[in-house]
C-alpha positions as CSV (number, residue, x, y, z in Angstrom):
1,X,1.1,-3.1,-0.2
2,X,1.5,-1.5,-3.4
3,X,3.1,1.7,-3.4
4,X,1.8,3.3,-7.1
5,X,-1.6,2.7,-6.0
6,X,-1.5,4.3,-2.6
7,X,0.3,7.2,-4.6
8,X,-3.2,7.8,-5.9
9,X,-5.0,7.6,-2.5
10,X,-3.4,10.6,-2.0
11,X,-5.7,13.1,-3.9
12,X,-8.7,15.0,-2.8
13,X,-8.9,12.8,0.4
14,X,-8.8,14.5,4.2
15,X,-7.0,12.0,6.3
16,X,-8.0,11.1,10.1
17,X,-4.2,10.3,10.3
18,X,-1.3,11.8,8.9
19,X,1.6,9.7,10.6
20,X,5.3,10.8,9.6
21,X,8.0,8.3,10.4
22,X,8.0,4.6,9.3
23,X,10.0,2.6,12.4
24,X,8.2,0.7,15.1
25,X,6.4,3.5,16.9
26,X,4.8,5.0,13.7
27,X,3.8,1.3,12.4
28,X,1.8,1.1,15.7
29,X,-0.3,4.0,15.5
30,X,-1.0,3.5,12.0
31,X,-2.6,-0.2,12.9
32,X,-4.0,0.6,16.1
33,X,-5.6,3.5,14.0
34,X,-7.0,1.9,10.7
35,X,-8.1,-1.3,13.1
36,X,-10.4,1.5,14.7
37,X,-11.8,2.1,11.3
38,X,-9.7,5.5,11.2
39,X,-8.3,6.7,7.5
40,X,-4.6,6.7,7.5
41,X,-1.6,7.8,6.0
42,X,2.0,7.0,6.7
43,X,4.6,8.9,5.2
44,X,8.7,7.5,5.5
45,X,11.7,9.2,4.1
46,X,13.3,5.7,3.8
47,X,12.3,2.3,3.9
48,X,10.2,1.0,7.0
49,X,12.2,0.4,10.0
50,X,15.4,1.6,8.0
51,X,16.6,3.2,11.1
52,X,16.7,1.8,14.7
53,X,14.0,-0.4,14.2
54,X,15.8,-2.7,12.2
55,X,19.2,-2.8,14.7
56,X,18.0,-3.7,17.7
57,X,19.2,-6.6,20.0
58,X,16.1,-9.0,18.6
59,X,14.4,-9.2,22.1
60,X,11.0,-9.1,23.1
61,X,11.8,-8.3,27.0
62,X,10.9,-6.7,29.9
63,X,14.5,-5.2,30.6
64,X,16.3,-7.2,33.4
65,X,18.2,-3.9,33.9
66,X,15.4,-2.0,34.6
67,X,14.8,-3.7,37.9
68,X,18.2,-2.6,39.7
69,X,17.2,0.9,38.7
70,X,13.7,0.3,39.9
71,X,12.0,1.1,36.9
72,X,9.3,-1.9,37.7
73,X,6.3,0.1,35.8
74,X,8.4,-0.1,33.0
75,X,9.3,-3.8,33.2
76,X,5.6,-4.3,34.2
77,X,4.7,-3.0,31.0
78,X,6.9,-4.3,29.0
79,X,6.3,-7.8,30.2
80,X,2.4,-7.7,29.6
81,X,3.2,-6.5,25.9
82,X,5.9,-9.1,25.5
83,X,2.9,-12.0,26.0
84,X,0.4,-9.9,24.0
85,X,3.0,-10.1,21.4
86,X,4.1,-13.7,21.7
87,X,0.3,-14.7,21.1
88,X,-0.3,-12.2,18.4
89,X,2.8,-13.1,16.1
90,X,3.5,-16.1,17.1
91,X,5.6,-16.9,13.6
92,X,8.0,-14.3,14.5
93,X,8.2,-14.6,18.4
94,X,9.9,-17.4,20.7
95,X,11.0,-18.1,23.6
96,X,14.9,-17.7,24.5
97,X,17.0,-19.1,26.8
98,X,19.8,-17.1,28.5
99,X,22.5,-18.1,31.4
100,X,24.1,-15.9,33.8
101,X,27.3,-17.4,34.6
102,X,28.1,-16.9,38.3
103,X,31.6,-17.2,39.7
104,X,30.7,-16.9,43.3
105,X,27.9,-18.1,45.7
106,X,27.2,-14.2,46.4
107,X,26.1,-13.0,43.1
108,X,24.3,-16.3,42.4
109,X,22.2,-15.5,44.9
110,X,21.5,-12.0,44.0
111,X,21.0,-12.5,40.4
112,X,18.7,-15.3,41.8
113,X,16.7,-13.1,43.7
114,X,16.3,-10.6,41.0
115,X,15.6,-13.2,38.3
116,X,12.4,-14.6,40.5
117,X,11.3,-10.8,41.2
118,X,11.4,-10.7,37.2
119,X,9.0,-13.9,37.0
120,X,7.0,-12.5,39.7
121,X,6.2,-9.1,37.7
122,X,5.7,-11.2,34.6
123,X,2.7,-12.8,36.4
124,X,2.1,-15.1,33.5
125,X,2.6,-19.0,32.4
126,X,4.0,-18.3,28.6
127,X,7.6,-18.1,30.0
128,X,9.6,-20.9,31.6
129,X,10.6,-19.3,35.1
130,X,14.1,-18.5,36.0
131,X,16.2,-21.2,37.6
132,X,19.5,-21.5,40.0
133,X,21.8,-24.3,37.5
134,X,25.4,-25.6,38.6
135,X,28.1,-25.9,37.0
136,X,27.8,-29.0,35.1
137,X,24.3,-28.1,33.8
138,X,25.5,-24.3,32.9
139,X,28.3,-26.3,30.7
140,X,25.6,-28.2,28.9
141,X,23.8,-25.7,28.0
142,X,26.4,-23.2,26.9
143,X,29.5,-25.5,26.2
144,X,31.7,-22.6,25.3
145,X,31.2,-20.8,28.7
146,X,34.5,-20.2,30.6
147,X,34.5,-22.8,33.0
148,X,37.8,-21.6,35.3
149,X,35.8,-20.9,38.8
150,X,32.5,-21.0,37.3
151,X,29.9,-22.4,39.9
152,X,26.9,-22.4,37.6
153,X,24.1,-19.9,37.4
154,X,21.2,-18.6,36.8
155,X,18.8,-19.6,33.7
156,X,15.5,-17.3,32.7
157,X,13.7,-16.5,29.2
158,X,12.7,-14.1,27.3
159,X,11.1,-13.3,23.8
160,X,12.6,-13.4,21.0
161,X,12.1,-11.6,17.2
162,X,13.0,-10.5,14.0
163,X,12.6,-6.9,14.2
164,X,12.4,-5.4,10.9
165,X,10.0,-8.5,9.4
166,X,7.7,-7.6,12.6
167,X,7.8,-4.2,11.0
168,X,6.6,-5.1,7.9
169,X,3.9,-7.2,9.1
170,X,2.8,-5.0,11.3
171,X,2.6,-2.5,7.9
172,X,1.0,-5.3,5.6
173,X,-1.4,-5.8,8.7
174,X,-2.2,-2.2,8.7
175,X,-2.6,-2.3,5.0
176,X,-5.2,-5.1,5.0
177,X,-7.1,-2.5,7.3
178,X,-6.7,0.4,5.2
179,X,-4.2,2.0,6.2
180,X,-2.0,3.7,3.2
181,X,1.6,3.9,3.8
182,X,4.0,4.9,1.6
183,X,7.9,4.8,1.7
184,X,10.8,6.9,0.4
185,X,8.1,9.6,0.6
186,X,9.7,12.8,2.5
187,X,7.8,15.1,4.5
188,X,8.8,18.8,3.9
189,X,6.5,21.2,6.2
190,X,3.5,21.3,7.8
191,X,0.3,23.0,6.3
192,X,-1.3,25.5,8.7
193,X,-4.6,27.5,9.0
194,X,-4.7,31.0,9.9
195,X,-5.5,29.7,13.7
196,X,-2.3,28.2,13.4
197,X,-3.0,24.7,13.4
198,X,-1.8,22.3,11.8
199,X,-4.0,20.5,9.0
200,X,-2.0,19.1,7.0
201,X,1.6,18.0,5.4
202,X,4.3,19.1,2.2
203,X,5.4,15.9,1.2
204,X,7.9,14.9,-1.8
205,X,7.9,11.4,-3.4
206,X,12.2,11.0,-3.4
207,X,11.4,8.4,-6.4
208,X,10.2,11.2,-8.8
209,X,10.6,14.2,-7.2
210,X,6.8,14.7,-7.3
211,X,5.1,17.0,-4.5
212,X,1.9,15.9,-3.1
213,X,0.2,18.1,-0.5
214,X,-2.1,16.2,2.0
215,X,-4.4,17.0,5.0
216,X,-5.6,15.7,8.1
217,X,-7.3,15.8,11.1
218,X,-4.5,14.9,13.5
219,X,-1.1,14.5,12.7
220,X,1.1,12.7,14.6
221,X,5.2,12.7,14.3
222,X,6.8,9.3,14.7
223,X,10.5,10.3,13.8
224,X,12.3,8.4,16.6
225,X,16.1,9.9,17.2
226,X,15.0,12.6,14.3
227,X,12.0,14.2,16.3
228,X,13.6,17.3,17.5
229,X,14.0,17.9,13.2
230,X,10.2,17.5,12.6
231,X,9.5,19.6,16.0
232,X,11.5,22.8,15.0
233,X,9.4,22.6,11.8
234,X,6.5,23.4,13.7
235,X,8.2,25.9,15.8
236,X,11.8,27.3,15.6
237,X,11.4,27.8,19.1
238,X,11.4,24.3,20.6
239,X,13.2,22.9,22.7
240,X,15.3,19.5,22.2
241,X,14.0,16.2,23.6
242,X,15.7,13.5,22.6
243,X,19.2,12.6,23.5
244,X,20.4,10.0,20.9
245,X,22.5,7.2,22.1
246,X,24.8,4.3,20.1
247,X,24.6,0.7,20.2
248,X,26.1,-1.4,18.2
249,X,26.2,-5.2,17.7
250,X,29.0,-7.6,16.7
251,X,27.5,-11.0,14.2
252,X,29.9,-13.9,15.1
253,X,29.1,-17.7,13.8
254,X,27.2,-20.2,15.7
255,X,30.0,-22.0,17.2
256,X,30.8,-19.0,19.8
257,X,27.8,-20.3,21.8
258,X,27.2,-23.9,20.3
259,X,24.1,-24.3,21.9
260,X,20.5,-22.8,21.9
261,X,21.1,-20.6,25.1
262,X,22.6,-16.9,24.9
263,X,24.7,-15.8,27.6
264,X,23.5,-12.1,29.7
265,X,26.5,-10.2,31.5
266,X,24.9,-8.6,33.7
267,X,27.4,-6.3,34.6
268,X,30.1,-4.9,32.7
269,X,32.6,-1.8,33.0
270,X,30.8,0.9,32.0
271,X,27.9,-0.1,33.9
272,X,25.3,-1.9,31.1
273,X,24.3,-5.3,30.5
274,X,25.8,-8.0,27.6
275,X,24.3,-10.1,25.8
276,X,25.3,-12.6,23.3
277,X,22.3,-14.2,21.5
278,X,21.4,-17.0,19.1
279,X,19.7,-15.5,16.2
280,X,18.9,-17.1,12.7
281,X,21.6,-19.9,12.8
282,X,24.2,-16.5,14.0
283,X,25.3,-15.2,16.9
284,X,24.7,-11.6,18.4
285,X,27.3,-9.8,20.9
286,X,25.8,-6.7,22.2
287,X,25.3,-4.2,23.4
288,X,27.1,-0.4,23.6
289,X,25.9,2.6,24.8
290,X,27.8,5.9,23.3
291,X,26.1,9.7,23.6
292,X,26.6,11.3,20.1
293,X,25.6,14.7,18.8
294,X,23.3,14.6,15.7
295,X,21.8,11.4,14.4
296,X,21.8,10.0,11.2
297,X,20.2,7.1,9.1
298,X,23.2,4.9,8.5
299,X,25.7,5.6,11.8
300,X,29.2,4.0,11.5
301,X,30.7,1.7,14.7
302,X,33.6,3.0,16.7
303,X,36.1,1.2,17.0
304,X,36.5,1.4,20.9
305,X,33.0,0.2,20.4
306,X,33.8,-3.0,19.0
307,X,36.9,-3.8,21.2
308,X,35.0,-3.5,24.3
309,X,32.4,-5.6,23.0
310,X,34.9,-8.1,22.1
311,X,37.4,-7.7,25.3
312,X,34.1,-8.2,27.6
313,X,32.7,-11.2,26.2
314,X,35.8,-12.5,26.1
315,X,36.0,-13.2,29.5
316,X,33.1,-16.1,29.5
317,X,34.0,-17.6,26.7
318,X,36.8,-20.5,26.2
319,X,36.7,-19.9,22.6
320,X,37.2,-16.4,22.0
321,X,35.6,-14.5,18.9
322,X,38.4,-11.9,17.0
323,X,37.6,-9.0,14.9
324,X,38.6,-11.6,12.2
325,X,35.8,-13.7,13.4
326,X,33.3,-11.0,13.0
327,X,30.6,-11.6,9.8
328,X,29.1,-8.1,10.2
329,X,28.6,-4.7,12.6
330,X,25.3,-3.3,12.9
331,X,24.6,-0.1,14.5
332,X,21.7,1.7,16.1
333,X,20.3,4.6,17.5
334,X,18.5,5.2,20.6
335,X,15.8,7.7,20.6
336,X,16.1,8.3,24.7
337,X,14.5,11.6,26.4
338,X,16.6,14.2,27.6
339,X,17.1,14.6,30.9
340,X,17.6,18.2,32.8
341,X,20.0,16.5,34.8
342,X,24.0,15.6,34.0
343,X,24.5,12.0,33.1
344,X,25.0,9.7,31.0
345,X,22.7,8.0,28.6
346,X,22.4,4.8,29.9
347,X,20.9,6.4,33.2
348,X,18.1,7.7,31.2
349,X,14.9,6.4,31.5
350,X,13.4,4.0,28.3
351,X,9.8,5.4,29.0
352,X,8.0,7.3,26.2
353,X,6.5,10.3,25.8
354,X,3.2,12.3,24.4
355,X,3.7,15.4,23.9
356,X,0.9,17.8,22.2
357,X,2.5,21.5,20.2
358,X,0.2,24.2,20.4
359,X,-0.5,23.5,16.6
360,X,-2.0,20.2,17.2
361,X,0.7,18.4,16.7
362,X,1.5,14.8,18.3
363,X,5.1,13.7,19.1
364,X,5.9,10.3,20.4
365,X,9.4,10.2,21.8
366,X,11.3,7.4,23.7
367,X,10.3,3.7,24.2
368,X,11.5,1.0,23.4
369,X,10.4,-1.5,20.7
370,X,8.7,-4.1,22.9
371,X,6.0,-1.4,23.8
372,X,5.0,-0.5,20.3
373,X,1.4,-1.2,20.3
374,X,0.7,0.6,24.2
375,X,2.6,3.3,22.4
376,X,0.5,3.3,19.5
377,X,-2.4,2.8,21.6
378,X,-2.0,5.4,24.0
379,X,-1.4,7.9,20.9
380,X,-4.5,6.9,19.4
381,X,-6.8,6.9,22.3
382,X,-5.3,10.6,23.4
383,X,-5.9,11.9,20.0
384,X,-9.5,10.5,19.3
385,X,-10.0,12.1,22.5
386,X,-9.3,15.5,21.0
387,X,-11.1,15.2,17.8
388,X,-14.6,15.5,16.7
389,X,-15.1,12.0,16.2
390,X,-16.5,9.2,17.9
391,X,-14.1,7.3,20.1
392,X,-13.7,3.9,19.6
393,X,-11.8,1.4,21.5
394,X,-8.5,0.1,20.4
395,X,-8.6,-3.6,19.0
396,X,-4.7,-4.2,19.1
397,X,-4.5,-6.5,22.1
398,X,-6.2,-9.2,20.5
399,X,-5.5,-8.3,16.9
400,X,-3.2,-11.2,14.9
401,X,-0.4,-10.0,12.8
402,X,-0.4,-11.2,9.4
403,X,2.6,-13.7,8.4
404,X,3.4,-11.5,5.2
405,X,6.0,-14.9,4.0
406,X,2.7,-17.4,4.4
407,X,2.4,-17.8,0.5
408,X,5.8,-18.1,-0.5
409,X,8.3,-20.8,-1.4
410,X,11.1,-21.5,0.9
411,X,12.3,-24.2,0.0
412,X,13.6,-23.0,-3.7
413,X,17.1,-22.8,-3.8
414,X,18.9,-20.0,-2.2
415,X,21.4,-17.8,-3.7
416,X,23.4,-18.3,-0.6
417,X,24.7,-21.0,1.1
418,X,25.4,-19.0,4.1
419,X,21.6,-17.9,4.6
420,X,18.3,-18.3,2.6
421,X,17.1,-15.8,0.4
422,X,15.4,-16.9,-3.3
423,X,14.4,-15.4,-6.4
424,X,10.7,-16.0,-5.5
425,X,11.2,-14.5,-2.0
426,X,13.5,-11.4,-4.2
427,X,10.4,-11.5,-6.7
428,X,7.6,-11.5,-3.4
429,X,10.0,-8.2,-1.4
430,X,9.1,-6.1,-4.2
431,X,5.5,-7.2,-5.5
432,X,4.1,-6.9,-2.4
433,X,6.1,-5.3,0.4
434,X,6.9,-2.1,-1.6
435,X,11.2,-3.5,-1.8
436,X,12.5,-0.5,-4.1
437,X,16.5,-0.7,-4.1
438,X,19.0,-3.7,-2.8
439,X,19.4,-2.2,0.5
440,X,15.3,-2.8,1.0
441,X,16.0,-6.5,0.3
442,X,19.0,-7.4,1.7
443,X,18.6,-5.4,5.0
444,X,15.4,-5.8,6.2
445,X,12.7,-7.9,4.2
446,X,16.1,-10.5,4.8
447,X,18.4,-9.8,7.1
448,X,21.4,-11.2,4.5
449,X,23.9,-8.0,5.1
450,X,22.7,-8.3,9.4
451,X,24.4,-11.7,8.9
452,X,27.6,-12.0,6.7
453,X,28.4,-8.6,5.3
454,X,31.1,-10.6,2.8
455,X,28.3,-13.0,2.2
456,X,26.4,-10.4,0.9
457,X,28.4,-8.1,-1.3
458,X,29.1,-11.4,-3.1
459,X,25.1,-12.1,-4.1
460,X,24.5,-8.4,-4.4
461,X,24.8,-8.9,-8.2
462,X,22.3,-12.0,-8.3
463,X,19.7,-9.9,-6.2
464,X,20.0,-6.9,-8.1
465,X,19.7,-8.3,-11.5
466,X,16.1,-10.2,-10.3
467,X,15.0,-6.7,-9.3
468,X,15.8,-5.2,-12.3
469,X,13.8,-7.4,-14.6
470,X,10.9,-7.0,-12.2
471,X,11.0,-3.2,-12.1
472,X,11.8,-3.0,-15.3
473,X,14.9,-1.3,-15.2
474,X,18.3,-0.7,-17.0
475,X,22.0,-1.6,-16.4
476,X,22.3,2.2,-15.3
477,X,20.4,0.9,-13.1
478,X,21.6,-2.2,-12.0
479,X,25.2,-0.2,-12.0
480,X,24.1,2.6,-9.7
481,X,22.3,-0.2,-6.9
482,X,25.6,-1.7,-6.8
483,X,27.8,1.5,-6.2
484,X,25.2,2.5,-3.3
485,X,25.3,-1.0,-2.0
486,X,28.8,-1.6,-1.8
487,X,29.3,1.8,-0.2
488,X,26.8,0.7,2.7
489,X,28.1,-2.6,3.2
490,X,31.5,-1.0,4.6
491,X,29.6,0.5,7.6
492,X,29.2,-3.4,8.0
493,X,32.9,-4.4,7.9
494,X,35.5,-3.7,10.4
């Protein structure tokens, strides 16, 4: 991907696709779209996946919960995609283990009973099935479980990811298939005929202030927790849809777990599920669900957030993590559908949503990340249907997603002893995955400030000096990255 020459794409050229929004959802119309041999555009006001795509718990799952609330469509679903997604990226999906510690014989049985309804849905043989484990085994397995009363419990898997790299495969997959996507571009308004439909988009490159006006056939908004913004553009009188929840996650080291398996609480006080998960030699402790008013793209943890997080897991652990054990916070938004009816957010439904304007336009709210390509496929299929063009079958079931790290070195020396990130892999992030500032780098092509948020701030200066001599740029420069960065990494602290 190479951002100045899709800048160029942009002129005298009718898209089929104009697709605003750069997360998960927006990634998977754009390749289930240019894999049809469709002409798209994809326009982000920030990086790709800068928003909740990038925050999320790192599991490729059906949604144990779902089950007690009988969503099993939805787990159905979500199960299929996790296989098709296993087998499609198989360098960035595995298989995880998780225990449910049990402390009596009635909700071993229960969980039980649940767990093999889960395998049943699943239908497939990728995943180990769930199993009933004593004590002894549950300690081996997790050998920092509280063992006072424990009487084993139940073991199942799940997928596993790196959420913000899938992104940018996904978008370097799209790319090899035409598709031209573009970051830090902003969409302004839409372009309207005198029918009132929309054929096109006002867009502003944030890099250079330049203003590009585009058209296309369909467009199709992909804005996540920030759709209601992109709707009222189109009509000042519409009416909110999405609800925005917080989540946050804690990053602890490995020794909280000391083994390969995460732990799931499957019930806690305010009704959710917890996890504590093994990711990239870490630990994540998740997750929260808190209604908020208005989004926005880099939310800040609460610190009643962070103490139930902490209090709760503390109960199944014999080594307990403290805030002064915590290496970084990460916090997401949940683009969730509004419901008519009085409640809370974690009682809304993690479905999507198509929804067609009188202008033409095509919103896609809800979901969750596991179902990105039926979301993008569904999107697709409904618009082609609409449009004076032949349909044509999507091809993202079976369609691989390009390893965008295959050709680089990993085993030059890091800059970190805490995690891996090189100058080659720094030199790679901006060549060919369109890395503009630090936060690009260090946030989502890596995952260093996800990890250690110290860790970080201390190799900021290393990483931003490589960038600078590839980009050409000055110590203004260099000066200004670090201001920005440092003021990001405190939404990282506690």
């Amino acid at each position: 991907m190479n951002r100045s020459s899709n800048l160029k794409l942009l002129n005298n050229k009718i898209f089929d696709f104009i697709i605003i929004g750069g997360g998960a959802t927006g990634l998977g119309c754009a390749l289930d779209a240019s894999s049809r041999g469709c002409s798209v555009l994809l326009v982000e006001k920030h990086d790709f996946c800068k928003g909740t795509s990038s925050r999320s718990t790192k599991l490729i799952h059906g949604g144990v919960r779902y089950l007690e609330k009988g969503q099993f469509s939805l787990v159905y679903q979500a199960l299929k995609e996790r296989d098709i997604l296993y087998q499609n990226a198989s360098h960035l999906v595995n298989e995880v283990g998780f225990l449910i510690p049990t402390y009596n014989i009635f909700y071993k049985i229960y969980y039980w009973l649940g767990l093999k309804l889960y395998d049943l849905i699943s239908g497939n043989k990728i995943f180990n099935k769930s199993k009933m484990i004593g004590k002894k085994e549950a300690i081996f397995l997790v050998p920092n479980i509280e063992r006072d009363k424990l009487n084993g419990g139940i073991v199942y898997y799940d997928g596993q990811f790196n959420d913000s790299r899938m992104g940018l495969d996904i978008a370097l997959t799209a790319s090899d298939n035409n598709a031209v996507l573009i970051n830090y571009m902003s969409f302004e308004s839409f372009i309207k005929n005198k029918k009132n439909n929309i054929i096109g988009v006002n867009t502003t490159d944030i890099l250079t202030g330049n203003v590009y006006k585009v058209f296309g056939q369909k467009i199709i908004n992909c804005t996540g927790v920030f759709s209601d913004s992109i709707l009222r553009k189109d009509s000042f009188n519409s009416k909110p849809l999405i609800k925005p929840s917080q989540g946050i996650h804690l990053v602890v080291e490995k020794k909280f777990l000391k083994g390969d398996f995460g732990i799931l609480v499957p019930k806690t006080s305010d009704g959710r599920i917890l996890f504590a998960v093994p990711w990239l030699g870490h630990v994540l402790l998740g997750t929260t669900e808190t209604d908020i008013d208005k989004p926005v793209i880099d939310p800040s943890p609460k610190k009643i957030e962070i103490d139930f997080i902490l209090n709760t897991i503390n109960k199944y652990m014999e080594i307990k993590p403290k805030k002064s054990d915590v290496k970084s916070v990460f916090v997401g938004l949940r683009p969730l559908i509004s419901s008519n009816k009085k409640g809370k957010s974690k009682d809304l439904s993690r479905t999507h949503k198509i929804i067609i304007s009188s202008s033409g336009l095509v919103s896609v709210v809800g979901g969750k990340w596991t179902n990105y390509r039926i979301m993008g496929k569904e999107v697709i299929d409904l618009s082609l249907k609409k449009m004076d063009q032949k349909f044509v079958k999507s091809k993202t079931e079976t369609l691989k997603i390009k390893n965008g790290l295959s050709k680089v070195d990993l085993k030059e020396k890091s800059l970190s002893k805490n995690f891996y990130l090189s100058k080659s892999q720094i030199i790679h992030f901006v060549r060919n995955e369109m890395a503009i500032n630090i936060d690009d780098i260090m946030s989502r092509r890596s995952r260093c400030l996800f990890l250690s948020s110290e860790e970080s701030e201390m190799i900021a200066p290393k990483v931003v000096k490589i960038m600078s001599e590839e980009l050409s740029k000055n110590q203004d420069w260099i000066d200004e990255q670090l201001i920005r960065f440092n003021k990001l990494i405190k939404l990282y602290k506690i």
